[in-house]
N, C-alpha and C positions, 0 to 999 in steps of 0.2 A: 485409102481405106481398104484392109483387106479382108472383109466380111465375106466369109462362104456361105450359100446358099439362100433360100428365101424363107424370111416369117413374115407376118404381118401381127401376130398375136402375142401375149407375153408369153403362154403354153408350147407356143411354137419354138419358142427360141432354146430348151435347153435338148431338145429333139433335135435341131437341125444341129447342135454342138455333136452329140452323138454319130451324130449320119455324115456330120461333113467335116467336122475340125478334130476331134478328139476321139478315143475308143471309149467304151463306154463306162469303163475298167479306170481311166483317170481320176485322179482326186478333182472334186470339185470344193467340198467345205472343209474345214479343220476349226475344230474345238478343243478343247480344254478341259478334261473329264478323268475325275481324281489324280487330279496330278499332270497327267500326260495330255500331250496335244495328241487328238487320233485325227484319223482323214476317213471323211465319206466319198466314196464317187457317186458319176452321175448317177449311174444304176440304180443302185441303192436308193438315190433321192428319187430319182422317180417309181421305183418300187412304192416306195412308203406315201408317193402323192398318189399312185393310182387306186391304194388299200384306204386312207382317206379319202377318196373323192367315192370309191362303193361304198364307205361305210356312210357320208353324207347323203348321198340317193337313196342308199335303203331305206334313211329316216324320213325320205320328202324332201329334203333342199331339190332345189331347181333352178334353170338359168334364173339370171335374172335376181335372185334372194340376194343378202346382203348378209356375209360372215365375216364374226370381228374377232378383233386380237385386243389383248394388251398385254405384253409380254418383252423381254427385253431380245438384245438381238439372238436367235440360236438358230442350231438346225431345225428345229421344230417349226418355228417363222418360214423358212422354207420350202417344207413341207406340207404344210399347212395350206401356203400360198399358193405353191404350185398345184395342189388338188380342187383348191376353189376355183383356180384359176381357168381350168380343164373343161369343168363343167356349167362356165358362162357366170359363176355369182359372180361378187364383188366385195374386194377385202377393204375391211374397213377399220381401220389399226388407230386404237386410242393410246395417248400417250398416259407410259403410267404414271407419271406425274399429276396426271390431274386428279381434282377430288369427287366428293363421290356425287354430289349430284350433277357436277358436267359428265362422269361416265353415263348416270341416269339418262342425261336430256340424251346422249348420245346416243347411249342404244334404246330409247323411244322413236328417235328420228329418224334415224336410219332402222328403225324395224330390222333390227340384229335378230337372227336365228338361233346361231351359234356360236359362244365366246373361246375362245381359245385364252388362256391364266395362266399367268407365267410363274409366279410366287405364291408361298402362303398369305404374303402380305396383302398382293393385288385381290387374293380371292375372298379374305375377310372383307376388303375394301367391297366388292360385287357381291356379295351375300349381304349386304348391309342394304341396298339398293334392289335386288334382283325379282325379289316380288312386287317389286314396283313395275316394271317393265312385261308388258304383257305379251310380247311377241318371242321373248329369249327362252326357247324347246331346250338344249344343252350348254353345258359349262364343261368344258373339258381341261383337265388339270395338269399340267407337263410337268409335273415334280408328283415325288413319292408322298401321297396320302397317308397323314397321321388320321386317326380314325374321331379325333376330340375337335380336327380341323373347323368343321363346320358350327362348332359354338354353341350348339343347340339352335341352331337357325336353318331350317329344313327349306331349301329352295322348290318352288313351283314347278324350275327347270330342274330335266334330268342332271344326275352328275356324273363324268365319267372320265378314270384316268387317259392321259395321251396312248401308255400302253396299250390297255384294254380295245381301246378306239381301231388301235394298227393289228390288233390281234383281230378282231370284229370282223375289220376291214379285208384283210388278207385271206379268212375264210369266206367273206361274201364274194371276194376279184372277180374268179371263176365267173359266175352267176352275171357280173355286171360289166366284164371287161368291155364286150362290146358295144354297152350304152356308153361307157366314157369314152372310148374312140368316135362314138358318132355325137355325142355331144359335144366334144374337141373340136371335130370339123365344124358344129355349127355356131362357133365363137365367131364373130364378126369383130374389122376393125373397130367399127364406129359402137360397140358395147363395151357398158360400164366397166371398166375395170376395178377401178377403188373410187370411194369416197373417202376422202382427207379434211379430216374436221381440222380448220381457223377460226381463230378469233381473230387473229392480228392484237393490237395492243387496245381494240376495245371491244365492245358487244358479245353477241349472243353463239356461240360456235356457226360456224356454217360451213356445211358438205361439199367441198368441190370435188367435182364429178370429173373425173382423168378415165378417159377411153384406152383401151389397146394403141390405136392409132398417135394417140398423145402420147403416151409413155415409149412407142418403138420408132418413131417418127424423130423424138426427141434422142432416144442413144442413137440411132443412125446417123445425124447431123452433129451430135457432140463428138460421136468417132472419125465423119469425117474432118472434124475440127483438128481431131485432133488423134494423127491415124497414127501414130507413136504407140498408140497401147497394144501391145501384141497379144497371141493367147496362153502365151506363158505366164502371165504377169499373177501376183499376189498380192491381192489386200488385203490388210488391215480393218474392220470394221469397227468403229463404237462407238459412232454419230448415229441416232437410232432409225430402223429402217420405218419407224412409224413416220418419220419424216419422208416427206416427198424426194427433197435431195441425197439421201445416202440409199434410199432404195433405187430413183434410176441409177446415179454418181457410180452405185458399188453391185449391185445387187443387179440391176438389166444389165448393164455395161458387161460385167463377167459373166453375165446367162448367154448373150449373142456373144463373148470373144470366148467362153470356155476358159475364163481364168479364175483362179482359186482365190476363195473369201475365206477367212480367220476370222474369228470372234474375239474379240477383246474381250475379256474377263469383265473390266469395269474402266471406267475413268480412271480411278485411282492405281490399278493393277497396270495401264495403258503404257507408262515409259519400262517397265520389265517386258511385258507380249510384244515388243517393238525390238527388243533386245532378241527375243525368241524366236519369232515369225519369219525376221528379216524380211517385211514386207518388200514391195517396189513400185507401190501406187496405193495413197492413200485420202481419204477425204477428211478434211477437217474444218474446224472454224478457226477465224484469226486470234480467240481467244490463245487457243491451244499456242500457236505460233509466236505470240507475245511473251507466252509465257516460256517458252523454249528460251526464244532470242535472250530475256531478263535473265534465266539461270545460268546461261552460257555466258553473256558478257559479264554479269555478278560474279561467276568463280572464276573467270579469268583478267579480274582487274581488280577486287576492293581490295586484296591483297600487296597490289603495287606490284614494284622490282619488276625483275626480266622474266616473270612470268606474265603480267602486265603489258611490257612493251612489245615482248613477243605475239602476242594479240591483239595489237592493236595494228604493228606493222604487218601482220598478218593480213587482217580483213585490208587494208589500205591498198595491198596488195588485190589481194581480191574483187577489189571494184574497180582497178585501173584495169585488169585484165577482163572482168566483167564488160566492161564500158568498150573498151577495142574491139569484143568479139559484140557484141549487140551494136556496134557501127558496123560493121560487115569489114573491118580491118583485119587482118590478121596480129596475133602482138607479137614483138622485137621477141628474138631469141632470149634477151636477158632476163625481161617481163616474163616468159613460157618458165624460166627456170626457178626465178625467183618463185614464180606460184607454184610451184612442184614443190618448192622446201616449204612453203605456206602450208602447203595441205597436207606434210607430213609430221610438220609442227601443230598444227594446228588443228586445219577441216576434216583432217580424219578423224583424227578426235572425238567432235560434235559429230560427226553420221555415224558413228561407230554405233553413240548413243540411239538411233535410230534403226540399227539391224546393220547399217553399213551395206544394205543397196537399194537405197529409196531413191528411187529416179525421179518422181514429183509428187506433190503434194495440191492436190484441189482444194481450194478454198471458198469456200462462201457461205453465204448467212446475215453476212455482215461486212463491214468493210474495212479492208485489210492496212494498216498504216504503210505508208509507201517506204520507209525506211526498216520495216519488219520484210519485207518483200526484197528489198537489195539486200539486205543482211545473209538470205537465205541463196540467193543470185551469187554474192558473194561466196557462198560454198561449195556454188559448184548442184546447191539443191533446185530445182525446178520448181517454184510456186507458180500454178495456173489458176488466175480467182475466174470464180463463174459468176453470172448475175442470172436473177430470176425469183421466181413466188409460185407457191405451191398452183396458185392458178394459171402458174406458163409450164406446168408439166417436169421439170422446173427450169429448166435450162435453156435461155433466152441469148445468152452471148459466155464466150469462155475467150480465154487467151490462150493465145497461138504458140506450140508448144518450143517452136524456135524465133518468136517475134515478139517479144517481152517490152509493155510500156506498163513501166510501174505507176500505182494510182489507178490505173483502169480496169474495168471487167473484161475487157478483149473485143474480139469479133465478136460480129453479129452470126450465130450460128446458119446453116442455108436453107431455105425456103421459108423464110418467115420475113416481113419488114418490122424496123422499130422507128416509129417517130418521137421526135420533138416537139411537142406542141403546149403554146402558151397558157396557161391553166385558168386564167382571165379570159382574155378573148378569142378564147379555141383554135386559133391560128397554129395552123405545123408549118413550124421550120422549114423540116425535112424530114425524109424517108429514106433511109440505110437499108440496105440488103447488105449480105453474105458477099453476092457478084459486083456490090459499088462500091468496095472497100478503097477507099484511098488512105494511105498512110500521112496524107499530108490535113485531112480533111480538118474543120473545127466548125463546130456549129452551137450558138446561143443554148443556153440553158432553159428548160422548162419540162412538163411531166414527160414521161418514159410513155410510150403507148405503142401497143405492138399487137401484129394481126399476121394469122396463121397456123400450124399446124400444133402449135403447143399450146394454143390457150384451148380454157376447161370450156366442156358444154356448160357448165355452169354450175348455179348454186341450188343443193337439194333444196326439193317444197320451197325453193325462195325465186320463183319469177321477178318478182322487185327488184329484189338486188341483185338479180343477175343483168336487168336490163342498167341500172344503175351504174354498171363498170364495163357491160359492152357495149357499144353504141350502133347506132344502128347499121352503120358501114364496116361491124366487123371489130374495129377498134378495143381491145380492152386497154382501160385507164387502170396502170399500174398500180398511181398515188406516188410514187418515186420521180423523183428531181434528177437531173441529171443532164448531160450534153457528149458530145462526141469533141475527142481529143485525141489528133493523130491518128482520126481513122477509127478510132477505140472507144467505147461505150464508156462514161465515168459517171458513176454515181453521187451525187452531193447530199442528199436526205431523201426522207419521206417529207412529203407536202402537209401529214399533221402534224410533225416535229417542229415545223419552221417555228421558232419564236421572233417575234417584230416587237421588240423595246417600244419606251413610249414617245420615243422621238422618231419610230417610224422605221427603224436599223432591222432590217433582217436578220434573223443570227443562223445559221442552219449547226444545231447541237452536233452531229456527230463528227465532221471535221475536226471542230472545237475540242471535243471531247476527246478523238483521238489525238491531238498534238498534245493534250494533259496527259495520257496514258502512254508516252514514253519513257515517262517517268518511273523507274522500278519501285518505286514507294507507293503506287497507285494501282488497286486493282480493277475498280468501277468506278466510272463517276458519271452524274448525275446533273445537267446544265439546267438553270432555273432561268427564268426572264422576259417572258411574255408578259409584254404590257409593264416595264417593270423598268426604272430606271439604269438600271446598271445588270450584270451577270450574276448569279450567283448557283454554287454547286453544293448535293448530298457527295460527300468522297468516301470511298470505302479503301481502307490502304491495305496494300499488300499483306498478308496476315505473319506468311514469311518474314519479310523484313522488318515490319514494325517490333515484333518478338525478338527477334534478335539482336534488331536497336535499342530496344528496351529491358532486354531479358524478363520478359512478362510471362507469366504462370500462365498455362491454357484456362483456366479461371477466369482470366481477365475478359476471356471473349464468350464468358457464356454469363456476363454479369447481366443483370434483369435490366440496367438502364439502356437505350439505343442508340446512345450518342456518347463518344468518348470527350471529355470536357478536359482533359489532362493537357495544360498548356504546354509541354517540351514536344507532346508526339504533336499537336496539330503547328507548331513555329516549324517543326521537322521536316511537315507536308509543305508549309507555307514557304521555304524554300525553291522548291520544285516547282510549287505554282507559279510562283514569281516569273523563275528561270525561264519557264515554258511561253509564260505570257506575254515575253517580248516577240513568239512569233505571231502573234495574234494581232488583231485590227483593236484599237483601246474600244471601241464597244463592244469587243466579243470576250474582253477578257475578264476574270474570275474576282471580284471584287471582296466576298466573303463566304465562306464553306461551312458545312457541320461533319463533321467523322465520325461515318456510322458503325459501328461496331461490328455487324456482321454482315453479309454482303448481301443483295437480293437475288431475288431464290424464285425459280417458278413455284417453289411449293408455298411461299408466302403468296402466291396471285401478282408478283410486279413484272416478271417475265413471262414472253410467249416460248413454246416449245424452241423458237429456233434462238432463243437466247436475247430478244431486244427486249427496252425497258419497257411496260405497259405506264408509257407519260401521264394518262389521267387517274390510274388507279395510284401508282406514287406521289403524285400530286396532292390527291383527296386524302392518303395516308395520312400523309407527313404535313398539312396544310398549314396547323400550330408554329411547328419545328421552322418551313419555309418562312415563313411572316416573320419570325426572330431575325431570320438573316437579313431582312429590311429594318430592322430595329436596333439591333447591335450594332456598335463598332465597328465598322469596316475592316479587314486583312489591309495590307499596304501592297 
């Protein structure tokens, strides 16, 4: 790892970039603003945090307060963060996907001072709520103020554009320069840095509490994981930084290396800004990469002919030569050649679509299909998955960036241990470190439990349930299933997903789920069968391909019913599921489905921010719908 100089604090890290790694005059962010990408540097960004952090002390904030966001990713989030960050508060970033009385319960709980509102949309959403909340002083507004905005609804809290704020702030500097240097200095590892509301997929939100220490502790050990990322590098961002994983993943990671973050425009805009940016390190979920791999093999097969065979000998190519160099073989000259003509047929092709110099891609959230991960191996792209929960800071093990075993999350990052222990009779396996890696290692499966420098002080106002997941040796219990293979951390479920049939059959759903979702006809699916004698799935199909299999009107899918009952498109599906099913154990496999029309959505309440399904609230949904599929006719 080639880290210059020392922090200990998040404020510290984009200081010591200026003093030791970069001049101050370098770009640091790049956006997207009418039209053109512009670049900020450092300068700048700390100009505008130190003109926000006097204009926050003139108003009273002080260490220790608690200021929130909900905003999507920009240079604002930035700036913002970097200023609270300065003078000891703690950001407390809601996602805007939630509704409005989880933003409520949020900013009562965390006794939010001050919001930061990123949209007209979000700020309608917070004026609907905001005289509810009796500790919220400002609302400050990063978009151009129409004057009709506020609806006739006159907030308690002050209102004030982001402009105004940095205007405020830059005539008070003067005045306050030197209480924010010495408030700087008085940031401590072991203080708050954010509070990150979860639900996970049931209950009531709860604040986990991430220190300085947690969040620079964690990019120190994921860099030494993995000390390939230089300070040149360029991300991609538009995994939201509200999330624990793409603010250290992208955002600490490029604060301590001095590398440049881009904003993605949106999801939707994401494969054009990829074209643009020519990113070279980027974080994503395995949705994103399923979805890549499906369009890439879909246009270069359903067509047939030597467009077809040429990509197919392509990649074939590409996993023999994959597999030679990940044995620590060297490949036959003929093998080197053939893959040269591969990637000039072929794999350039597909990274072109990516900017044409994405060196890897992080993945996590979720768990990545192990043939989505060769496919990419196969190109020559780097997929590194991480594993972790907002309450390990988040990065608990990654994969090693020249030691690739697909299916697993990687090493155990250093100075932390992760055990195996039986979730029955509290018995550990084992205890992995960083320094006991064995490549050859394999050890029984049971909860993930891990103690160390990345688990949270704990859950705001909730003593309970902080003691509840750490034990009193330090331990926090994950709830994640899993065992170590080849040395390598591998994930199998969460311990509430496990469904046990009523003959007693374990099923762990997401395995299951992802050998279904190889299938290009399949966008989500949904594993039923707890307590239940056979499997059965909600299926949501590719919206893509079903319309084009069909030639269906965009009509079709905003029809009022929420189950498609059209026998050609579900026998369509029932192919696939068939196909898939033979790689399945016959008690895990898919007996009868419903196809649901439109996919789920955190804004319907069935997913968490980081994209899994909330099992008991789809459950209780769709309860009617479920019970059918025990009563109907069985699929074959």
């Amino acid at each position: 790892m080639n880290l210059k100089g020392e922090f200990s604090t998040v404020p510290d890290l984009l200081r010591n970039v200026v003093k030791n790694i970069h001049p101050e005059t370098n770009t640091f962010l790049i956006h997207k603003e009418d039209g053109l990408w512009k670049e900020i540097s450092f300068k700048e960004t700390l100009q505008k945090a130190d003109a926000i952090s006097a204009y926050l002390l003139c108003n009273g904030i002080k260490k220790g307060d608690r200021i929130g966001f909900i905003i999507d990713n920009s240079p604002e989030y930035i700036f913002y963060d970097q200023a609270l960050q300065q003078i000891g508060c703690a950001n407390v970033s809601i996602y805007p996907t939630l509704a409005e009385h989880e933003i409520e319960y949020i900013i009562n709980d965390a006794e939010i001072r001050c919001l930061l509102v990123g949209t007209p949309f979000l700020l309608r959403k917070v004026l609907k709520i905001a005289n509810n909340c009796a500790s919220l002083e400002r609302i400050i507004i990063a978009f151009p103020v129409p004057e009709k905005i506020t609806d006739g609804q006159q907030p308690d809290a002050g209102l004030i554009s982001f402009d105004d704020m940095l205007a405020e702030g830059v005539a008070l500097l003067p005045q306050y320069q030197r209480q924010i240097a010495a408030c700087r200095e008085a940031v401590l590892p072991s203080d708050l840095s954010a509070l990150i509301y979860t639900s996970g997929t049931t209950g009531i939100p709860k604040g986990v509490m991430l220190s300085h220490h947690n969040f620079i502790e964690n990019v120190i050990a994921s860099l030494e994981q993995i000390p390939v990322v230089s300070n040149d590098e360029t991300f991609l961002s538009f995994l939201p930084l509200s999330h624990v994983f793409e603010r250290t993943a992208t955002y600490h990671i490029c604060a301590a290396k001095g590398c440049k973050i881009a904003f993605s425009q949106s999801l939707e805009l994401l494969a054009r800004n990829m074209e643009e940016v020519k990113p070279t390190f980027m974080n994503c979920v395995p949705r994103l990469l399923e979805r890549i791999y499906d369009r890439a093999t879909k246009s270069a097969t359903q067509s047939g002919g030597m467009k077809a065979r040429i990509f197919n000998w392509a990649i074939s190519i590409g996993e023999k030569y994959r597999k030679e160099k990940e044995s620590g073989r060297q490949p036959s000259a003929l093998l080197s050649a053939q893959r040269k003509l591969a990637d000039k047929l072929v794999f350039s092709k597909i990274r072109a679509k990516t900017g044409g110099r994405l060196r890897a891609l992080l993945s996590g959230g979720a768990a990545l299909p192990k043939n989505v991960g060769e496919f990419f191996g196969n190109l020559n792209i780097r997929v590194l998955e991480g594993f972790g929960l907002t309450e390990t800071s988040p990065i608990m093990s990654i994969t090693e960036f020249n030691r690739q075993v697909y299916g697993t999350v990687g090493r155990i990052i250093p100075r932390i241990e992760v055990g195996i222990q039986d979730p029955d009779t509290k018995k550990i396996y084992t205890v992995q470190t960083h320094e006991s890696f064995d490549p050859e290692f394999e050890s029984p499966e049971g909860e993930i439990i891990v103690r160390g420098h990345c688990v949270m002080k704990g859950y705001w106002n909730k003593p309970e349930e902080t003691a509840l997941v750490i034990d009193k040796e330090g331990w926090f219990h994950t709830g994640d299933v899993g065992q170590f293979y080849r040395g390598n951390l591998k994930i199998t479920d969460r311990i509430k997903n496990i469904l046990v049939n009523s003959y007693g059959k374990n099923i762990y759903p997401t395995p299951v789920e992802n050998t279904y979702l190889k299938s290009g006809k399949i966008d989500q699916i949904f594993l039923i069968g707890d307590k239940r004698d056979y499997v059965t799935a909600i299926v949501v199909p590719s919206r893509e391909s079903v319309q084009e299999q069909f030639q269906l009107p965009e009509s079709f899918f905003n029809e009022s019913s929420l189950f498609i009952d059209d026998k050609e498109i579900i026998d369509w599906l029932a192919r696939d599921i068939k196909k898939y099913s033979n790689e399945l154990a016959k008690f895990e496999r898919i007996k009868n489905f419903k196809v649901k029309r439109q996919p789920f959505t955190m804004e319907a309440g069935e997913m968490t921010p980081s994209l899994k399904a909330k099992r008991k609230v789809i459950e209780k949904k769709y309860a009617a719908d479920i019970e059918l599929l025990y009563t109907e006719e069985q699929q074959d």
